[in-house]
ROFINU-191896 format. One record per residue (C-alpha): residue number from 0; residue in three letters; x negated, y negated, z. Coordinates in steps of 0.05 Angstrom, whole numbers, plus 5000, padded with zeros to 4 digits. Each point is the difference from the previous one (the first is absolute). Layout:
residues N
- NUM, ala, X, Y, Z $
...
end
This chain:
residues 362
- 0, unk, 4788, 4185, 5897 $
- 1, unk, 5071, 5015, 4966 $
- 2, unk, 4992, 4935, 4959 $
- 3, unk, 4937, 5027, 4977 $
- 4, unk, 5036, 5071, 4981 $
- 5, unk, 5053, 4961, 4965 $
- 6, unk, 4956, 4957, 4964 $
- 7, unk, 4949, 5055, 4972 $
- 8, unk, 5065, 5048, 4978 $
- 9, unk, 5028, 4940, 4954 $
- 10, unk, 4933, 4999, 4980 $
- 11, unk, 4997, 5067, 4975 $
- 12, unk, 5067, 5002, 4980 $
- 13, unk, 4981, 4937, 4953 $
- 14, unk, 4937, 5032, 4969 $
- 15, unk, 5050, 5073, 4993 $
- 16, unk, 5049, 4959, 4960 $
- 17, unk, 4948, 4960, 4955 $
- 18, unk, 4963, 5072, 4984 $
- 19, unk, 5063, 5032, 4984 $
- 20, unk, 5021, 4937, 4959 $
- 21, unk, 4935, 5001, 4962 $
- 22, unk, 4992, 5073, 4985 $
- 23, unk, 5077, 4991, 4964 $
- 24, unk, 4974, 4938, 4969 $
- 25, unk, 4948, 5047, 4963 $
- 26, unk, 5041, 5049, 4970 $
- 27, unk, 5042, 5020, 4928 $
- 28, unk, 5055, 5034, 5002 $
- 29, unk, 4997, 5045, 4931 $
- 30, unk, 5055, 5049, 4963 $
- 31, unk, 4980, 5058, 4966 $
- 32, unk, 5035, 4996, 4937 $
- 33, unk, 4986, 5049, 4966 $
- 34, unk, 4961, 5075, 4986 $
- 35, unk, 4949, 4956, 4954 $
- 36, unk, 4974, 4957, 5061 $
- 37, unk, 4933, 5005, 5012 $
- 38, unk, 4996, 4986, 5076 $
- 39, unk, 4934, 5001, 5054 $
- 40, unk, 5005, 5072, 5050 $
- 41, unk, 4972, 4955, 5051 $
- 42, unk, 5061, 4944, 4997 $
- 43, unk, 5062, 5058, 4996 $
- 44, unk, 4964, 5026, 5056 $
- 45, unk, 5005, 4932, 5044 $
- 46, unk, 5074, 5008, 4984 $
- 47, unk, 5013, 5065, 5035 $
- 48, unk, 5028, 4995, 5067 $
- 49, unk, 4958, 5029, 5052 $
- 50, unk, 5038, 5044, 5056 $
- 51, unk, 5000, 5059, 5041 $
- 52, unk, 5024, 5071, 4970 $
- 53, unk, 5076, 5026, 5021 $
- 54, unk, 4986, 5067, 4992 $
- 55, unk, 5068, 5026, 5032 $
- 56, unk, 5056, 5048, 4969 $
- 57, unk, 4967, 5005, 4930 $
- 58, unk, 5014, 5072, 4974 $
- 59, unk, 4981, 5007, 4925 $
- 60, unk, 5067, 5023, 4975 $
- 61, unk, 5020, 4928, 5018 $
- 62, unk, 4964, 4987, 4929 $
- 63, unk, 5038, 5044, 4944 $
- 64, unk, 4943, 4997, 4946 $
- 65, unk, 4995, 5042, 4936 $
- 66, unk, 5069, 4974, 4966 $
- 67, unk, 5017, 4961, 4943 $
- 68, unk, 5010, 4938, 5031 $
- 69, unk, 4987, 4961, 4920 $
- 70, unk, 5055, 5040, 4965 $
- 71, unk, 4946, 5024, 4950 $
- 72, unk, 5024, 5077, 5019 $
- 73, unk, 4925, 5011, 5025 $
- 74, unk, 4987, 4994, 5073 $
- 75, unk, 4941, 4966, 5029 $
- 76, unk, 4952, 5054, 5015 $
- 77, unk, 5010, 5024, 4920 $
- 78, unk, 4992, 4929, 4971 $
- 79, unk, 4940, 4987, 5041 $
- 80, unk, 4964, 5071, 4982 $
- 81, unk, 5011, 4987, 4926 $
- 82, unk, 4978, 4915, 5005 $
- 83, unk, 4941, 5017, 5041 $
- 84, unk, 4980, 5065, 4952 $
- 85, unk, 4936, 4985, 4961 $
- 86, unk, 5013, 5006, 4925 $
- 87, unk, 5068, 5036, 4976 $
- 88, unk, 5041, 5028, 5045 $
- 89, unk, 5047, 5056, 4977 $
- 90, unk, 5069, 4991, 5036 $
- 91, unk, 5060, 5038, 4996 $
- 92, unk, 5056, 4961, 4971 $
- 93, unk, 5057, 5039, 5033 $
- 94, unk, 4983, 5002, 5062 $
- 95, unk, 4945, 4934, 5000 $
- 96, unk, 4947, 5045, 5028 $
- 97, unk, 4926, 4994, 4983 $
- 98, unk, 4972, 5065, 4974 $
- 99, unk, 4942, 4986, 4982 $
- 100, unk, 4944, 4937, 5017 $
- 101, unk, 4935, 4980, 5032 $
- 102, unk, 4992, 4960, 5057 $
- 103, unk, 4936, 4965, 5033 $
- 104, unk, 5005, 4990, 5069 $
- 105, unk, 4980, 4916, 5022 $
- 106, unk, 4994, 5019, 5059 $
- 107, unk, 4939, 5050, 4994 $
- 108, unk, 4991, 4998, 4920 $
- 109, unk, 5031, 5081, 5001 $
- 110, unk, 5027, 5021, 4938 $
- 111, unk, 5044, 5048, 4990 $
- 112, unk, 5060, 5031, 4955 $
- 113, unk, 5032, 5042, 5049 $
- 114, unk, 5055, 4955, 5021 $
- 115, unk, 5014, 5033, 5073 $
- 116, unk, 4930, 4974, 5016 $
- 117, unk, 5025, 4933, 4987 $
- 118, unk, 5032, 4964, 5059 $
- 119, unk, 5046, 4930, 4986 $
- 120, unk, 4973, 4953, 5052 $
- 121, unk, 5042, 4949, 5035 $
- 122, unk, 4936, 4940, 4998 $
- 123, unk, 5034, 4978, 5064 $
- 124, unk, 5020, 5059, 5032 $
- 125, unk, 5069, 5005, 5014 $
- 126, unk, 4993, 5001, 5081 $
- 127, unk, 4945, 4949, 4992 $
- 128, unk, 5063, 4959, 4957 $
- 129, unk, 5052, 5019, 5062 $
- 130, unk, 4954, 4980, 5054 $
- 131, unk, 4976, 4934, 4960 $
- 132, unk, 5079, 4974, 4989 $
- 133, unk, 5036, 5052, 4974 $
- 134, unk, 5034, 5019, 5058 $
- 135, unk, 5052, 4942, 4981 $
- 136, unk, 5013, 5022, 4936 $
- 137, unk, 5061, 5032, 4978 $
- 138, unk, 5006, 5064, 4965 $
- 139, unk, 5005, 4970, 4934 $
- 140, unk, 4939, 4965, 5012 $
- 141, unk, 4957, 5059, 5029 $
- 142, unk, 5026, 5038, 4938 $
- 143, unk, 4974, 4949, 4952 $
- 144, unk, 4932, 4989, 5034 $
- 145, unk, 4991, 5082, 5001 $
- 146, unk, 5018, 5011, 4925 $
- 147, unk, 4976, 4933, 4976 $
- 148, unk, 4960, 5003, 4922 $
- 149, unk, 5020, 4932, 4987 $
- 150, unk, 4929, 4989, 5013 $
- 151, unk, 4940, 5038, 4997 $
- 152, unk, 4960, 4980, 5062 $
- 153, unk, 5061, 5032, 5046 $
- 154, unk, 4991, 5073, 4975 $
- 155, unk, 4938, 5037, 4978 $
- 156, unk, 4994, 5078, 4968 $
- 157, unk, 4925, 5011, 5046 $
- 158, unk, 4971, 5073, 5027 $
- 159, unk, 5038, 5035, 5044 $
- 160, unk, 4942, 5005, 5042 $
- 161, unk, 4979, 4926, 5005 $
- 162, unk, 5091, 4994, 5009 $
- 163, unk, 4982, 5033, 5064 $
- 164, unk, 4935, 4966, 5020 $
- 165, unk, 5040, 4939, 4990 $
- 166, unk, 5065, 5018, 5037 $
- 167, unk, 5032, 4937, 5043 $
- 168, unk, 4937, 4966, 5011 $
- 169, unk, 4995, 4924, 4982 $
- 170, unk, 4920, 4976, 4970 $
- 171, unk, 4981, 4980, 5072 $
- 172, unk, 5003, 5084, 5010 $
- 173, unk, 4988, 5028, 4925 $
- 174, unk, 4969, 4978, 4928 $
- 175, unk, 4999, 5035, 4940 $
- 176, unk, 4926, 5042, 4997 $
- 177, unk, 4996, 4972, 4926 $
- 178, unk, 4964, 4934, 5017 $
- 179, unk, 5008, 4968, 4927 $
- 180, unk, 5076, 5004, 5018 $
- 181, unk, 5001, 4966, 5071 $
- 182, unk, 5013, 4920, 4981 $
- 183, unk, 5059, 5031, 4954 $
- 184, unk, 5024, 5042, 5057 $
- 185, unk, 4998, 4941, 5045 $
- 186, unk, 5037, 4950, 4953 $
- 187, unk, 5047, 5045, 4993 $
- 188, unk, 5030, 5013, 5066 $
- 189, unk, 4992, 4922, 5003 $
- 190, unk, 5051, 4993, 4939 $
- 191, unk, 5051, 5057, 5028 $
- 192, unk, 4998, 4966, 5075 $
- 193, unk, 5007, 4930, 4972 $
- 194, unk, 5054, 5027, 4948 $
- 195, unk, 5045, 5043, 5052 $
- 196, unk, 4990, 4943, 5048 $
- 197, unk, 4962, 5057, 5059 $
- 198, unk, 4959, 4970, 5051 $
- 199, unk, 4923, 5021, 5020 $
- 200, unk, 4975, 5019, 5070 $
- 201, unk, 4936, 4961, 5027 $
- 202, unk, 4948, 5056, 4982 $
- 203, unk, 5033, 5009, 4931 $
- 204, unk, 4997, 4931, 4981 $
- 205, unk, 4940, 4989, 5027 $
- 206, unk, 4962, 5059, 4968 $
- 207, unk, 5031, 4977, 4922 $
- 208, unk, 4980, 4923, 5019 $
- 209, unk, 4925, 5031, 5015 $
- 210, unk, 4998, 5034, 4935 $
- 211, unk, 5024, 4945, 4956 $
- 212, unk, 4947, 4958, 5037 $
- 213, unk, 4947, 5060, 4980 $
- 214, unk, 4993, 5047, 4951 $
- 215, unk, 5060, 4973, 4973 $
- 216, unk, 4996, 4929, 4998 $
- 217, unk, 5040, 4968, 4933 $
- 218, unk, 5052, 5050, 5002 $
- 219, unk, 5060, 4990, 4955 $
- 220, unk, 5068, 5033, 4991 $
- 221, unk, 5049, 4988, 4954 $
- 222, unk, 5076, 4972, 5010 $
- 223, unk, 5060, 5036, 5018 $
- 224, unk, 5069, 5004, 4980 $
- 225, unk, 5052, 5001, 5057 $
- 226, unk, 5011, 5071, 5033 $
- 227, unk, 5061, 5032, 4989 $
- 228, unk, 5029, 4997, 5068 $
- 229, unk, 5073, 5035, 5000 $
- 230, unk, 5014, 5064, 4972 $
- 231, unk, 5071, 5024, 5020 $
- 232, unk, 5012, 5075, 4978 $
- 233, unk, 5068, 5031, 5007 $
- 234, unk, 5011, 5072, 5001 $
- 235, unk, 5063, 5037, 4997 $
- 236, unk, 4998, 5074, 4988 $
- 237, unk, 5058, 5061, 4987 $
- 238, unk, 5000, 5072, 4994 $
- 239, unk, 5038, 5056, 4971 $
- 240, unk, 5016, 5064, 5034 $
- 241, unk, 4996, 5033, 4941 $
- 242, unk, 4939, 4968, 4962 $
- 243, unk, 4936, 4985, 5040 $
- 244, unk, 5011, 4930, 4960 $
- 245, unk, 4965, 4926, 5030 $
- 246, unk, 5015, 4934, 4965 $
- 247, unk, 4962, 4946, 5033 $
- 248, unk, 5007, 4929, 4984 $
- 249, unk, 4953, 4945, 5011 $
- 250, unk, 4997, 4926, 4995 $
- 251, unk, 4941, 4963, 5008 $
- 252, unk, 4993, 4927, 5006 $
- 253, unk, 4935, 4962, 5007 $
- 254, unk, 4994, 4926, 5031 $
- 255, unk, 4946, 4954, 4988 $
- 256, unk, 4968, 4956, 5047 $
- 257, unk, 4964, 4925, 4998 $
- 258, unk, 4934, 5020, 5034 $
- 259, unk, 4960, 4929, 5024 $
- 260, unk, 4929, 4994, 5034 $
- 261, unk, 5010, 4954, 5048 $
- 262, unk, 4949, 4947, 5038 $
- 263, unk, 4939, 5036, 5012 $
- 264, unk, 4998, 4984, 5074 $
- 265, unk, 5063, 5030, 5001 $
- 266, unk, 4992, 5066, 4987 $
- 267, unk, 5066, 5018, 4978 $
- 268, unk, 5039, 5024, 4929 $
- 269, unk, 5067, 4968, 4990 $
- 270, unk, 5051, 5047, 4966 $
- 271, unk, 5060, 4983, 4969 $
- 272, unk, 5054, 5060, 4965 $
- 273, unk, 5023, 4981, 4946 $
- 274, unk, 5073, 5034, 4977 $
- 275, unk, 4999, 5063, 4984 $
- 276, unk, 5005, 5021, 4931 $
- 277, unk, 5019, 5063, 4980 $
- 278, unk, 4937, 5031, 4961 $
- 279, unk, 5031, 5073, 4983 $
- 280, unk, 5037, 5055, 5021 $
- 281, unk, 4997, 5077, 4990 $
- 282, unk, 5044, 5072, 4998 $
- 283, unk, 4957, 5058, 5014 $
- 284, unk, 5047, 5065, 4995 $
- 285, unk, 4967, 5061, 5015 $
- 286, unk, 5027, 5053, 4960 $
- 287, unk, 5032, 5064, 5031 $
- 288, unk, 4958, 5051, 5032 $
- 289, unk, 5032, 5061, 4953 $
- 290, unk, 4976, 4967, 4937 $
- 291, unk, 4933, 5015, 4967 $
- 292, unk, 4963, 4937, 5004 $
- 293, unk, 5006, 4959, 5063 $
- 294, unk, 4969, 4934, 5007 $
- 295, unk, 4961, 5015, 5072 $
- 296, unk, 4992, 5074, 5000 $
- 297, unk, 5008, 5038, 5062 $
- 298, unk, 4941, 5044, 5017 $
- 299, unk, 5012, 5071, 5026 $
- 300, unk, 4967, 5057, 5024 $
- 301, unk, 4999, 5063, 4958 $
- 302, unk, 4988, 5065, 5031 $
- 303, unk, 4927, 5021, 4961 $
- 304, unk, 4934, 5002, 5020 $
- 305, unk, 4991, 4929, 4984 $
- 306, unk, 5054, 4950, 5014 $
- 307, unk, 5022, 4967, 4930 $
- 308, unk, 5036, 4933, 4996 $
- 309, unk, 5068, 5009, 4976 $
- 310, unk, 5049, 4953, 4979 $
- 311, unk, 5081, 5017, 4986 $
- 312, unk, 5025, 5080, 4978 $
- 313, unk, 4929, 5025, 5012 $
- 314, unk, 4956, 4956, 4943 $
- 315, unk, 4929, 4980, 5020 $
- 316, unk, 4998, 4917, 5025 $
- 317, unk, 4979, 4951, 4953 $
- 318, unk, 4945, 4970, 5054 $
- 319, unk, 4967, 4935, 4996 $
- 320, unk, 4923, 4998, 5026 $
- 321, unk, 4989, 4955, 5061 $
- 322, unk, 5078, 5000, 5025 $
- 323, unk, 5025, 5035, 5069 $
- 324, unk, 5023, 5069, 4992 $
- 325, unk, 5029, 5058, 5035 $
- 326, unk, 4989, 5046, 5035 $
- 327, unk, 4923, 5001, 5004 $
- 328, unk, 4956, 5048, 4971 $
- 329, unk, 5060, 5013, 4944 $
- 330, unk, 4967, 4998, 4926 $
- 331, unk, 5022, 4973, 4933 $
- 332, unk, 4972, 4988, 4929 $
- 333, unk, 4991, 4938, 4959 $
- 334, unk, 4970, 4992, 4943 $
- 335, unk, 4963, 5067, 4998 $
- 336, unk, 4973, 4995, 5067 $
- 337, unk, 5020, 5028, 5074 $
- 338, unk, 5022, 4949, 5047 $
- 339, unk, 5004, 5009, 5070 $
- 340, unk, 5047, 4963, 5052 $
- 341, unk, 4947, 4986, 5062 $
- 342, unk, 4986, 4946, 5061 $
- 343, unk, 4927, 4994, 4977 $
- 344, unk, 4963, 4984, 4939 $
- 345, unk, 4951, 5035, 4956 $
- 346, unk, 4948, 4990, 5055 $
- 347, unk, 5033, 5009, 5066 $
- 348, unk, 5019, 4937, 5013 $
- 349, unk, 5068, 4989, 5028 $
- 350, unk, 5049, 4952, 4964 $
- 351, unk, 5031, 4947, 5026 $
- 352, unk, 5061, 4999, 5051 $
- 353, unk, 4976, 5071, 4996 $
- 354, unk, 5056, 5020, 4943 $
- 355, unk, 4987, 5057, 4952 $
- 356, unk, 4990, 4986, 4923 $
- 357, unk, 4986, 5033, 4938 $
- 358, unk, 4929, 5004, 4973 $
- 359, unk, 4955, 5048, 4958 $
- 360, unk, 4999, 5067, 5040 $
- 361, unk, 4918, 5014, 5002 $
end
């Protein structure tokens, strides 16, 4: 009887080795090279490395998103509002803010030119990115992958409302209502896993693998350049005791990393970092609070029936619709009209994170 054990487990430890020997046999290793690259959904998907979700210690701030992280002077959220606008979007050159613009939701086809209805969407959340890999990355790396515009599938301007619909979820939990836009939705979370190198759970993976075999069979998705994957920022600050005076310096510098699709049996992205090159760096000075114009105004309560925005020795804020304010309920004008600093839009509906911005008082 233990002959007969023996034999039939070097049996099936013959036929293992042969399957496992033929299934390599089978398979092309294949680089993407570059942004141009017309590759198959269905193949980048076979790449991704199937796993279960580490969902411990993530805490958003671990992300710092909404800097310059390009050396352009913009940061992300701005540069994505004005490449997403529809048309010609007015921006202020001083302070790289976009004034004025229209924007059409993919998610749900909204449209829209009040720009604090507008959310910037992380495709791949940023817990879904922590609990999916990210939890090894450094801080240079989390703040590249929160603020990255190096490509456009990372970060989309969509409806605040459809922003929260959306929230953390992965496509095995959420779609976007628009149906026309699901197979581009799908491709690209495909191309931002594959590119940052983030793993899929079993019902994720699953889920995209059923749609690409559907509704969305032929899928494409274009090539990618490397991710930038180390920002360093340092920070030193001083302070008068006379002068409310800031000067802040930062330095930015952006890696680049070999991204390669590996055997399709594999399931797995090898990166390799490159050197890092420096790609620019950036004084901000904020000017002293006694003098006239200040580049971030400091909003105050006046004692009046109705709380006006004021900025330094009394003059009424320059505001900029859509951005956080202070205190709520406080009003200011711009361009002729009464804006109004609240937690919900011009329908009710809260904003996200729950923060208070200015829109058209109704």
């Amino acid at each position: 009887m233990t002959w007969r054990i023996t034999v039939a487990s070097f049996a099936t430890t013959v036929v293992l080795a042969v399957s496992v020997v033929a299934a390599y046999a089978d398979t092309t290793d294949f680089r993407v090279a570059s942004p141009n690259d017309n590759l198959s959904a269905t193949a980048v998907l076979q790449t991704i490395r199937v796993e279960n979700e580490n969902p411990r210690g993530y805490r958003r701030s671990l992300f710092k998103h909404w800097i310059d992280i390009d050396g352009d002077g913009c940061d992300a959220r701005e540069q994505v509002l004005r490449r997403d606008a529809i048309g010609f979007a007015q921006v202020d050159p001083f302070r790289c803010t976009v004034v004025e613009a229209d924007w059409v939701s993919p998610y749900d086809g909204r449209k829209t030119s009040d720009r604090s209805e507008v959310d910037i969407d992380h495709v791949v959340a940023l817990k879904e990115a922590w609990d999916s890999g990210a939890w090894q990355w450094s801080e240079a790396q989390r703040t590249a992958f929160a603020n990255d515009t190096s490509d456009p599938r990372t970060l989309l301007a969509v409806s605040s409302s459809s922003n929260r619909s959306k929230s953390d979820r992965d496509p095995s939990n959420w779609l976007p209502s628009l149906r026309g836009y699901l197979c581009t939705y799908l491709s690209n979370w495909i191309s931002v896993k594959a590119r940052w190198n983030l793993s899929m759970d079993q019902s994720e993976w699953g889920r995209i693998n059923n749609l690409l075999s559907g509704q969305c069979v032929g899928t494409t998705m274009r090539g990618w350049n490397p991710p930038p994957t180390g920002v360093s920022t340092t920070t030193s600050t001083t302070t008068s005791t006379t002068t409310s005076t800031t000067s802040t310096t930062t330095s930015t510098t952006v890696a680049r990393a070999t991204t390669t699709i590996a055997p399709t049996t594999t399931r797995v992205v090898v990166t390799t970092v490159a050197p890092a090159t420096t790609v620019a760096s950036a004084v901000n000075t904020v000017a002293p609070a006694s003098t006239a114009a200040t580049t971030a105004p400091t909003p105050t309560t006046v004692a009046a029936p109705t709380t006006v925005a004021t900025g330094a020795q009394g003059a009424v804020a320059s505001i900029t619709p859509g951005a956080f304010c202070a205190p709520e309920g406080a009003t200011a004008p711009h361009r002729g009209l009464t804006y109004v600093c609240s937690r919900t839009n011009t329908k009710g509906e809260p904003y996200s994170g729950n923060r208070a911005r200015w829109r058209q008082k109704t």
